[in-house]
C-alpha positions as CSV (number, residue, x, y, z in Angstrom):
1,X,0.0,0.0,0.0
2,X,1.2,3.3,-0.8
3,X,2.5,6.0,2.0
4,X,-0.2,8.4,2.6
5,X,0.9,11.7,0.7
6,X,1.1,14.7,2.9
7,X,1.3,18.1,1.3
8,X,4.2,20.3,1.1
9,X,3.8,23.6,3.3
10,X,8.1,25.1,2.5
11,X,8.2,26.8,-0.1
12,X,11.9,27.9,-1.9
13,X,13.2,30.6,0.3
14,X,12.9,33.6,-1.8
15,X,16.1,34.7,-1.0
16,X,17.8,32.1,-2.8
17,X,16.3,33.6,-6.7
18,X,15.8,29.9,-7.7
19,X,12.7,30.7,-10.2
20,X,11.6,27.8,-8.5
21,X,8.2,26.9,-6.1
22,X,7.4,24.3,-4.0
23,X,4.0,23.4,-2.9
24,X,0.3,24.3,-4.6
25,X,0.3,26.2,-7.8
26,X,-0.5,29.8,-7.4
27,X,-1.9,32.5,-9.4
28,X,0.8,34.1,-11.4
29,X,3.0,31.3,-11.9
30,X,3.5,28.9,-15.2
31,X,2.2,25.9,-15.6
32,X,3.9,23.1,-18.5
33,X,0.7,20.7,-19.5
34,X,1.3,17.7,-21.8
35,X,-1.2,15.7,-23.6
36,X,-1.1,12.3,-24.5
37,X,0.7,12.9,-27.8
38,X,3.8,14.5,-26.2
39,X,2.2,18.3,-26.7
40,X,3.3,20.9,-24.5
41,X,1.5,24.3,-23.7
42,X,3.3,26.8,-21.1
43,X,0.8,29.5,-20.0
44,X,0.5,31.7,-17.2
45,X,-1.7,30.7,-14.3
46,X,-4.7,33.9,-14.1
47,X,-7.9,33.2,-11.9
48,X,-11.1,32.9,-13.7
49,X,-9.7,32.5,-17.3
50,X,-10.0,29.4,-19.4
51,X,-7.0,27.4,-21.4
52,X,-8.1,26.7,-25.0
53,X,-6.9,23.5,-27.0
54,X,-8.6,20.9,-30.0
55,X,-9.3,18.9,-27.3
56,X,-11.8,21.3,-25.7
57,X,-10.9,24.0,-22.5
58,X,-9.5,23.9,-19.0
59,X,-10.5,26.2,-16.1
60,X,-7.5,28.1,-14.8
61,X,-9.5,27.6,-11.2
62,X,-9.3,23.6,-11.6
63,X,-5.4,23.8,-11.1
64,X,-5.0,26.9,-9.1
65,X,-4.5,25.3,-5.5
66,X,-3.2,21.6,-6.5
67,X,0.2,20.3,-6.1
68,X,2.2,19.9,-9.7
69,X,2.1,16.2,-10.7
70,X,-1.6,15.7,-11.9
71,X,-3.6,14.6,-14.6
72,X,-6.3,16.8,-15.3
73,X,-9.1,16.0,-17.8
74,X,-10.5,18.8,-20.9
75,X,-14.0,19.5,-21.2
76,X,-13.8,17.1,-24.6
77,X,-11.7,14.6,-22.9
78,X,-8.5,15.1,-23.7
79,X,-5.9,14.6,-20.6
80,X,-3.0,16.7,-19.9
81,X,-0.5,15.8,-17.2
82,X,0.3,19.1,-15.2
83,X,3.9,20.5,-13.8
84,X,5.7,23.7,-13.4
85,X,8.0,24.1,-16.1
86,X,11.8,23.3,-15.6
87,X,14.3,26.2,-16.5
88,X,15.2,24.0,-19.6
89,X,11.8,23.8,-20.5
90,X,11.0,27.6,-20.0
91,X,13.4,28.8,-22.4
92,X,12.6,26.5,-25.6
93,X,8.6,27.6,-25.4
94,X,9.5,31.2,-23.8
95,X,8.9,34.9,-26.0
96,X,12.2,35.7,-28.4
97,X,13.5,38.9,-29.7
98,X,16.6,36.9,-30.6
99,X,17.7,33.1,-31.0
100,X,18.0,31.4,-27.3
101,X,21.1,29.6,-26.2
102,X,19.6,26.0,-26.1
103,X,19.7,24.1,-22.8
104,X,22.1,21.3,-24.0
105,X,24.7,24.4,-24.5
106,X,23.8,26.7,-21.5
107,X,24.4,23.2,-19.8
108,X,27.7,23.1,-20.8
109,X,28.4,26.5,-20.1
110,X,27.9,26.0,-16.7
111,X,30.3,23.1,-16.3
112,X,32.6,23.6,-18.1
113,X,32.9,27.2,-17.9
114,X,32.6,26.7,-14.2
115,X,30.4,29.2,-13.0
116,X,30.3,29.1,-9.4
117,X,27.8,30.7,-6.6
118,X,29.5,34.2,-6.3
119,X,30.9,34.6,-9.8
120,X,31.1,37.7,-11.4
121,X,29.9,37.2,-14.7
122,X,29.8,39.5,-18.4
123,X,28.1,38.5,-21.2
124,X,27.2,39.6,-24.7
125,X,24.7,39.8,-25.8
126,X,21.7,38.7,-24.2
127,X,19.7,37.8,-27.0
128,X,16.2,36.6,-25.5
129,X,17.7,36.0,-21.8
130,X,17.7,32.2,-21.7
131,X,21.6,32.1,-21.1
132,X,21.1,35.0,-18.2
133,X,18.6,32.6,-16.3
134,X,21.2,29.8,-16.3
135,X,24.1,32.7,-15.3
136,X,21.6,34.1,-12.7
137,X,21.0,31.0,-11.2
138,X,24.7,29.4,-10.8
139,X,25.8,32.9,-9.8
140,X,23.3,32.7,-6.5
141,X,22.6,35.9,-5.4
142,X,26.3,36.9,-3.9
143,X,27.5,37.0,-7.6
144,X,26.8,39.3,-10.4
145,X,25.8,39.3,-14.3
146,X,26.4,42.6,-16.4
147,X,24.7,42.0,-19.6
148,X,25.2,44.0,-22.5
149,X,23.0,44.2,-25.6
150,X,23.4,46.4,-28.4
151,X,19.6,46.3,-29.9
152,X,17.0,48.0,-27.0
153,X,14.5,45.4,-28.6
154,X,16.1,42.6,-27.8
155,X,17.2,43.8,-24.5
156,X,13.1,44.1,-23.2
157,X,12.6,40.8,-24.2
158,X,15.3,39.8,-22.2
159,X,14.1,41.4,-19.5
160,X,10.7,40.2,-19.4
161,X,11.9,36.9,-19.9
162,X,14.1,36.9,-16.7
163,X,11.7,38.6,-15.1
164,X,9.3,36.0,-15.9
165,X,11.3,32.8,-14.4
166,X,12.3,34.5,-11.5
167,X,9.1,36.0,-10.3
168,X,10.2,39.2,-10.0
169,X,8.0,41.8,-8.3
170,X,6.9,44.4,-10.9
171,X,9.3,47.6,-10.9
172,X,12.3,45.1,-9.2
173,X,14.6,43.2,-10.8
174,X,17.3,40.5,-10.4
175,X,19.3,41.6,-7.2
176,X,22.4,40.2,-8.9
177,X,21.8,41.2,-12.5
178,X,22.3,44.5,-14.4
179,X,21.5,45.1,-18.5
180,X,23.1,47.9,-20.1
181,X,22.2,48.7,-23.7
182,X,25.3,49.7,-25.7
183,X,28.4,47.4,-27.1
184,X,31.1,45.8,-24.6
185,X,33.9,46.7,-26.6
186,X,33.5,50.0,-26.1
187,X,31.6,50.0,-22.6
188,X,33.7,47.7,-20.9
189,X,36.9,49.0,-20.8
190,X,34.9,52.5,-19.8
191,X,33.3,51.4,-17.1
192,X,36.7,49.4,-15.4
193,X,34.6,46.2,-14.4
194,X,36.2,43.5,-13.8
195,X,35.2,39.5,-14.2
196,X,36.0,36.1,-13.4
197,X,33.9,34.8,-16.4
198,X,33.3,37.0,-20.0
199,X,30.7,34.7,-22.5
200,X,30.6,36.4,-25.6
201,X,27.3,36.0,-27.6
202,X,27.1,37.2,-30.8
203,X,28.3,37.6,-34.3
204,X,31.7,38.9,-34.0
205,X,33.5,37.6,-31.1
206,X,37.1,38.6,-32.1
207,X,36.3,42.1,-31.7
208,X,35.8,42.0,-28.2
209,X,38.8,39.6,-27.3
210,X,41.1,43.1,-26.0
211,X,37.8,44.2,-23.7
212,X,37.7,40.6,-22.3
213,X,41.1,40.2,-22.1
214,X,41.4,43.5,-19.7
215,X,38.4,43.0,-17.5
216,X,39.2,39.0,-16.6
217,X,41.1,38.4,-13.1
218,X,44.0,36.0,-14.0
219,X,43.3,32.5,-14.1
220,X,39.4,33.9,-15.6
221,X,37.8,32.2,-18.1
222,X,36.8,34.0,-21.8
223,X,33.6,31.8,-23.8
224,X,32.4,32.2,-27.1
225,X,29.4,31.1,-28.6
226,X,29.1,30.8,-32.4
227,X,27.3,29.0,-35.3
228,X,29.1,29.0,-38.3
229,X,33.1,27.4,-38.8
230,X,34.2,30.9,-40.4
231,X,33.2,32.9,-36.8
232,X,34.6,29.9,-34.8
233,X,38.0,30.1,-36.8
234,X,38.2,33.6,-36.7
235,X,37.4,33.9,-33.1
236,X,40.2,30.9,-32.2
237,X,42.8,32.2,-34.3
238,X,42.3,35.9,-32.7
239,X,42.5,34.6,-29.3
240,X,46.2,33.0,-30.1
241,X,47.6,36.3,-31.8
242,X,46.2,37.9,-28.8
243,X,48.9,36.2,-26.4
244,X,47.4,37.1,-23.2
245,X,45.2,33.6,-23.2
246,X,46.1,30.0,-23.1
247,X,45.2,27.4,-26.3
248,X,41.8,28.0,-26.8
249,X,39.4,24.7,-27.0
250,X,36.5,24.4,-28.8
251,X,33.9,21.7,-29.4
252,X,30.3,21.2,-29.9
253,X,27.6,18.9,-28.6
254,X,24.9,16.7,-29.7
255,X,21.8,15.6,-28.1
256,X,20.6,12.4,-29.2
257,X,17.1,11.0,-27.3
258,X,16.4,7.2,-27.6
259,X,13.3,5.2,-28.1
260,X,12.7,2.6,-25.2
261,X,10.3,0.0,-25.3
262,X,10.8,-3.7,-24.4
263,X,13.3,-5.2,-26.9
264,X,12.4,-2.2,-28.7
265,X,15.3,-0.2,-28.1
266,X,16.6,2.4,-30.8
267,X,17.5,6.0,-31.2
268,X,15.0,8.2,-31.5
269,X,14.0,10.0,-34.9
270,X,14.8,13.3,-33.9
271,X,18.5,14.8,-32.4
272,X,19.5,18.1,-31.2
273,X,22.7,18.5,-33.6
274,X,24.3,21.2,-34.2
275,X,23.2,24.4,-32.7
276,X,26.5,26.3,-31.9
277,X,30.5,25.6,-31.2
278,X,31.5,26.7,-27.7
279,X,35.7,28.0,-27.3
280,X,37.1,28.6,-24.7
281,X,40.9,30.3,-23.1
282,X,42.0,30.9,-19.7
283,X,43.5,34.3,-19.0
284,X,46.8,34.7,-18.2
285,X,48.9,36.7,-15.7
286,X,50.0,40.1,-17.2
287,X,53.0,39.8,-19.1
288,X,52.6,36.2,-18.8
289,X,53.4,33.7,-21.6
290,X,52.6,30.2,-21.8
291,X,55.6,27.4,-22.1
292,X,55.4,27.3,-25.8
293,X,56.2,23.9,-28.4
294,X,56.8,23.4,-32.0
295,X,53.9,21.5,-33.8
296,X,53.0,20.8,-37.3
297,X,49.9,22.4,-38.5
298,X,47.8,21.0,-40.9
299,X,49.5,21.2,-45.0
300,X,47.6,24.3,-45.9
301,X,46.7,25.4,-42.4
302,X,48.3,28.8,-42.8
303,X,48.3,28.9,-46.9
304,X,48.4,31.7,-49.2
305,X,44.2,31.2,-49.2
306,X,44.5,31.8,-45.4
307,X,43.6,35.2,-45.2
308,X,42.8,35.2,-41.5
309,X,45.3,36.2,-38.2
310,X,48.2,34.5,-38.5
311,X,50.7,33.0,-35.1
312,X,53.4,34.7,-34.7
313,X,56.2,33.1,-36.8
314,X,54.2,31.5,-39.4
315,X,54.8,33.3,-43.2
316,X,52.6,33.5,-45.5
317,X,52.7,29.8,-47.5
318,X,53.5,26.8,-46.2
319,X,54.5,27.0,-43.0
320,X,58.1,25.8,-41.8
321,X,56.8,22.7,-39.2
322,X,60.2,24.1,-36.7
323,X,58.7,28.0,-36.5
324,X,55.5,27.2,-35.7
325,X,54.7,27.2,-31.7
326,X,51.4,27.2,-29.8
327,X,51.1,27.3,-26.1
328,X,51.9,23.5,-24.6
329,X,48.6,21.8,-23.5
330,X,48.4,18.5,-21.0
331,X,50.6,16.4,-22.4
332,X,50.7,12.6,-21.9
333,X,54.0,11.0,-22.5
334,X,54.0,7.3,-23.1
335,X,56.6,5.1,-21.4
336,X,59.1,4.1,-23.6
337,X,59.0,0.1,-24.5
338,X,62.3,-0.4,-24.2
């Protein structure tokens, strides 16, 4: 027999700016239903208004009051199982001004970028605000985010996005969050701030590598985001010239679900591929340079159709393997046989 359920009175504790509830659902907040073909609908919860579907309507009143986890039958019969939304789930279905930063990628900004509680963090630009929810909430509310976002459009629907998750109170905002409108290569280096995290947004990375490069605390880490192989090796190569970082890395990932039933077990139909590349360098003391190697790049690497920046030491051609260096990485050596 099952326990006996009892309710849950403790809520989140407000201070902690989870975007996250515990107990009955409440007017104001967003509720995720799913129908029995896998459907989703995100809406806001408002007393005394209706949710409309081809499977009939819902009363708002009906879930109002209930703890999330229920099924909850349409006036034609169509059944719809009930939860808050997850903060990964929020940003696919929320408002955009600009493309979001899918979750599989804010994800892995997170870890690998390491943002810890009490981070200070930059980023450009904010696009719709689904990477400033994930920032906001590693960074707890002892760290910071400075946004920046050149288009005032974009930059509202950020905001009422963040504002959204977070329950903000109307004429409040994030305690640890501040948008500026205007460009961070120019506003940066104004304004002095510094960083242990810059994530750079947007179509032209490269140009805001001397800004990141000046606000980051050594041993701070510089990310980019970007979609195309042109913009990823434009952004790497800029980075290297620059000196000041180690050997940037850069990879992407891809989210593949998988179909599960009995002996009926295959990958699913549908994959999140490719959605952006991720790079990222760790800042360097000043006047610092990394313990450098020779290597051989890749016949053609630097060519004459290479029109891009170019290492130090490498002419224009075919590169001599013996001049060209690159900051050493972790190196495994393997024991010698004999």
């Amino acid at each position: 027999m099952a326990p006996e359920h009892t309710p849950v009175t403790e809520d989140v504790p407000a201070e902690a700016w989870s975007g996250v509830h515990r107990g009955p659902l409440r007017a104001g907040e967003w509720v995720r239903l799913v129908d029995q073909k896998g459907r989703k609908h995100n809406f806001e919860l408002v007393p005394g208004k209706r949710f409309f579907s081809n499977k009939g309507h819902l009363e708002h009143d009906e879930l109002i009051g209930r703890e999330e986890g229920f099924t909850v039958v349409s006036s034609a019969g169509g059944e719809y199982l009930v939860f808050r939304p997850l903060l990964s789930e929020f940003v696919v279905s929320m408002p955009r001004g600009a493309a979001v930063v899918y979750p599989k990628d804010a994800a892995q900004i997170v870890a690998l970028v390491d943002i810890f509680p009490g981070a200070r963090v930059i980023e450009a630009g904010v696009g719709s605000g689904a990477l400033t929810c994930s920032l906001l909430r590693a960074v707890g509310p002892f760290g910071s985010v400075l946004s920046f976002e050149r288009r005032e459009e974009f930059a509202a629907v950020a905001r009422k996005n963040v504002d959204q998750f977070f329950g903000t109170p109307a004429g409040e905002s994030h305690p640890a969050w501040e948008l500026r409108l205007g460009d961070l290569q120019e506003e940066l280096p104004a304004g002095g701030e510094r960083a242990d995290r810059v994530i750079l947004d947007m179509l032209a990375p490269w140009e805001c590598v001397d800004a990141a490069a000046g606000a980051l605390y050594p041993g701070g880490i510089l990310c980019a985001y970007v979609a195309t192989t042109t913009q990823l090796s434009r952004f790497v190569e800029t980075v290297r010239v620059h000196g000041g970082f180690t050997e940037p890395q850069a990879w992407e990932s891809l989210v593949r679900d998988w179909h599960v039933e009995g002996l009926a077990v295959r990958p699913g139909h549908k994959m999140i591929g490719h959605t952006a590349f991720l790079v990222t360098a760790r800042r360097l003391a000043p006047g610092a340079r990394p313990p450098r190697k020779t290597r051989r790049p890749a016949p053609g690497a630097y060519g004459p159709d290479y029109t891009g920046p170019r290492p130090a030491g490498v002419p224009t051609g075919e590169p001599a393997p013996e001049l060209v260096q690159d900051p050493v990485q972790h190196v495994v050596t393997e024991a010698s046989e004999d």
